[in-house]
C-alpha positions in Angstrom: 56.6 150.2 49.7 59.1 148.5 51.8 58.8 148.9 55.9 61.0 151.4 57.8 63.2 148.1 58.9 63.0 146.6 55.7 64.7 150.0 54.5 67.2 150.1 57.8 67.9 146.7 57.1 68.8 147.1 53.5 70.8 150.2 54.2 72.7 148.3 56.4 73.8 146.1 53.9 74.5 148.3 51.7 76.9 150.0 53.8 75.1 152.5 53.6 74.4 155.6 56.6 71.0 157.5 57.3 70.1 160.7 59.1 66.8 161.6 61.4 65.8 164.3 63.0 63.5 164.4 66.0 60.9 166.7 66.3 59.6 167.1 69.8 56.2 169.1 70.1 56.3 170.3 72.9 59.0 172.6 71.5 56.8 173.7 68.8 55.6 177.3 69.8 53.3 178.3 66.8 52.2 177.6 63.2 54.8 179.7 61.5 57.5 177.6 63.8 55.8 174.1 62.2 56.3 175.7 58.5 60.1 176.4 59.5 60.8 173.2 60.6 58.9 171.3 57.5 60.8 173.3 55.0 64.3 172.3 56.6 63.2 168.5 56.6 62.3 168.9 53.1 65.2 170.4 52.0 68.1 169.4 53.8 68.3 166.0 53.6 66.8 163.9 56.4 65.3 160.2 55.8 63.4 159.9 58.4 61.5 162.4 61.1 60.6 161.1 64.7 57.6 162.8 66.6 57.8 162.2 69.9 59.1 163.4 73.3 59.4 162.1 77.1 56.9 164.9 78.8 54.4 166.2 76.2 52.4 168.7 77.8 51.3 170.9 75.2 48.1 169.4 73.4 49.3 169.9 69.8 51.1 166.3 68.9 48.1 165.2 66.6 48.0 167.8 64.8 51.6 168.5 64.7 52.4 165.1 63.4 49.7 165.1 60.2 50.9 168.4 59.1 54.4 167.0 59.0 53.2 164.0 57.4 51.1 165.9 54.9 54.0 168.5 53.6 57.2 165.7 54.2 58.1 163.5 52.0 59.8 161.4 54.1 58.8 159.1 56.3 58.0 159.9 59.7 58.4 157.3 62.7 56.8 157.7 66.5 59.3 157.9 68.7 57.0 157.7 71.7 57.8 158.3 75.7 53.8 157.1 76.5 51.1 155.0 74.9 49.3 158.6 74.4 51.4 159.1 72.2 50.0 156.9 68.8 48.6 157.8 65.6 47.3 156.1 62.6 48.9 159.0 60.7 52.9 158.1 61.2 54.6 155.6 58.8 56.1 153.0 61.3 56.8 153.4 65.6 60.0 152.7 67.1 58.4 150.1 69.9 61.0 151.2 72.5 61.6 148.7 75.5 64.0 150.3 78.0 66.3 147.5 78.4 69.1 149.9 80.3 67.1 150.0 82.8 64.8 148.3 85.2 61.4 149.5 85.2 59.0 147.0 84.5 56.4 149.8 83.1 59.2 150.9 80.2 60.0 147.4 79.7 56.7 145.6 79.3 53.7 147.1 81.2 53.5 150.4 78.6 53.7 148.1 75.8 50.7 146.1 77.3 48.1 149.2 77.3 49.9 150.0 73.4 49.7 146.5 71.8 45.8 146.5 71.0 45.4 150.4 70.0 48.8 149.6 67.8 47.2 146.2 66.3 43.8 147.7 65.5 45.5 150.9 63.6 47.8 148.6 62.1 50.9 150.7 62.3 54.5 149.3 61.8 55.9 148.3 64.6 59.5 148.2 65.1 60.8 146.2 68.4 63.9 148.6 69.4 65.9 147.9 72.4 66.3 151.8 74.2 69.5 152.2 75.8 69.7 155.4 77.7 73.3 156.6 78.4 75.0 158.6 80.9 76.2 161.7 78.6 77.1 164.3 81.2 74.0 165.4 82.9 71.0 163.9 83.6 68.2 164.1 81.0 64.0 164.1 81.1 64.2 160.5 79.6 65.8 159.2 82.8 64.3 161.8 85.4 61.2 160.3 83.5 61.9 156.7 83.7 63.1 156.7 87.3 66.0 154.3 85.8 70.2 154.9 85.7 71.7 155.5 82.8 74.8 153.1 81.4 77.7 154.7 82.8 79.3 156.6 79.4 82.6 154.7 80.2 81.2 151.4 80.3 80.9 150.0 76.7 81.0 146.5 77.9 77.9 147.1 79.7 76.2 148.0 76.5 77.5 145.6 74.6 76.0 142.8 76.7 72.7 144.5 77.3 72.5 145.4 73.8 73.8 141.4 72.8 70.5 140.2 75.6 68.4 142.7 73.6 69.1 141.1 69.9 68.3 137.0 72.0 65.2 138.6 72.7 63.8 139.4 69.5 64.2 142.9 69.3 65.0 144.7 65.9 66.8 147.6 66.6 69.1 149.3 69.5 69.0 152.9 70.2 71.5 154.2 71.8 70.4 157.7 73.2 72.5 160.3 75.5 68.9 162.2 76.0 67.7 165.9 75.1 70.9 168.5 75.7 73.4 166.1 76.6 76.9 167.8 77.3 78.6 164.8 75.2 77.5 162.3 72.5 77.8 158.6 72.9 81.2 157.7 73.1 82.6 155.6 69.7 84.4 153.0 71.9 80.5 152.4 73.2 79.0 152.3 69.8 82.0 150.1 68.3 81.6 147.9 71.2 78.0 147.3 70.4 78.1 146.9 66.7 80.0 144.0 67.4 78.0 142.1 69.7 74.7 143.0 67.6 74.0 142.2 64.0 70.7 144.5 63.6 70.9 148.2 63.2 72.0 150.9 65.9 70.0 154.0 66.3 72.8 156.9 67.8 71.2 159.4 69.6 71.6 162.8 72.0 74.6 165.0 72.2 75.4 165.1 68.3 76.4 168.8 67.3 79.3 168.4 64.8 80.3 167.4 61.4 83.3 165.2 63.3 80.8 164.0 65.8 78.7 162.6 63.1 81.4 161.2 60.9 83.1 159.3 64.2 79.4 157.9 64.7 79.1 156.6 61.6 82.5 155.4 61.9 82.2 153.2 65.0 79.1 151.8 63.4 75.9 153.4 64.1 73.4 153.1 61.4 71.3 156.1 61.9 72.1 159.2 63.7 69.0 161.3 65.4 69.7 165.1 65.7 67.4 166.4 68.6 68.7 169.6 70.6 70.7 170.6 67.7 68.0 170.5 64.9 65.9 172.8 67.5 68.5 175.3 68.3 70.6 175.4 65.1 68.1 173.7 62.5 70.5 175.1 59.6 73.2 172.6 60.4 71.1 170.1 59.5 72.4 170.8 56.3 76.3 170.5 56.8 75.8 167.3 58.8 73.7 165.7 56.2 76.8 166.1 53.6 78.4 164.1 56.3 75.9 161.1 55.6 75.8 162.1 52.0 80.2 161.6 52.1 79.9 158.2 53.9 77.5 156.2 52.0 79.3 157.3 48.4 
């Protein structure tokens, strides 16, 4: 079986589009709620699932995580906000370095307390280059992180972080507006940075609509991740994944 970026990688040339959702446990209130949310996966057309979230404080990700994996049949990818937050039983982990910002702990010093757990478990790793955006209010990733956000009307700015990211090895960029944000990232933004990077773009946060989706995709993002919407209207997973379905035809 090929790796996650082996598949984002070949998607991309392809010209092809792909659709995750992100599953964040602490939203997760009971068993019956995990059942729900595995049936839409399964039958609405995501690729990929992400488990992860920037607080955690309910005790449940372990087990939450293998029973996706167990009942999914597609592949599901760490999206970590803390080393605690590992397991042998996802597929890959997005290895995300906070290069929007300046916090030495998101940028190396996490990473340092992962890398041995990671390299004994032997888990994909995939180098991604997190870019947190300024999408109308402020978010639990950057409260979190202690860092600012790219101003959402600065797409030069993300262009030349995203261009230092790509010089320094990394595999991926994620561009993320954070959990409920009023706006998606803009497509001048994503447009900019799909032409200073020549690796895939991950477009998260702020995503609610079928036009919002199809001007992503437009503007060059690679994957779209559906957070806030998948956990308050999980049914439109369905409808925007025609949207994915329509563009890679």
């Amino acid at each position: 079986m090929n790796s996650i970026l082996t598949q984002l990688n070949n998607l991309r040339k392809e010209g092809k589009k792909s659709l995750a959702v992100l599953v964040d446990p602490d939203k997760i209130t009971d068993a019956a709620h995990v059942n729900h949310v595995i049936n839409l996966i399964k039958h609405a057309g995501a690729d990929i699932v992400c488990v992860g979230g920037s607080l955690l404080v309910e005790q449940g990700f372990h087990n939450i995580l293998r029973e996706i994996k167990e009942k999914c049949c597609v592949p599901v990818v760490l999206f970590p906000g803390s080393p605690q937050q590992i397991s042998k039983d996802a597929d890959a982990m997005l290895f995300l370095s906070l290069i929007s910002g300046r916090n030495a702990e998101l940028l190396i010093g996490q990473h340092v307390q992962a890398a041995p757990v990671l390299k004994k478990i032997g888990l994909e790793v995939i180098p991604t280059g997190y870019m947190i955006v300024d999408c109308g209010k402020q978010t639990t990733a950057s409260y979190i992180s202690q860092t600012f956000p790219i101003p959402h009307n600065k797409p030069e700015i993300a262009a030349a972080t995203a261009m230092a990211g790509e010089m320094l090895g990394l595999k991926c960029i994620y561009l993320d507006g954070g959990s409920g944000a009023d706006k998606p990232v803009s497509p001048a933004m994503i447009e900019a940075v799909r032409a200073a990077v020549d690796i895939p773009i991950i477009v998260g946060g702020g995503i609610r609509t079928e036009r919002q989706v199809q001007e992503a995709y437009d503007a060059g993002a690679d994957m779209i991740v559906l957070g806030t919407v998948f956990e308050n209207e999980p049914e439109m997973l369905f409808s925007l994944s025609e949207v994915k379905e329509r563009w890679s035809k």
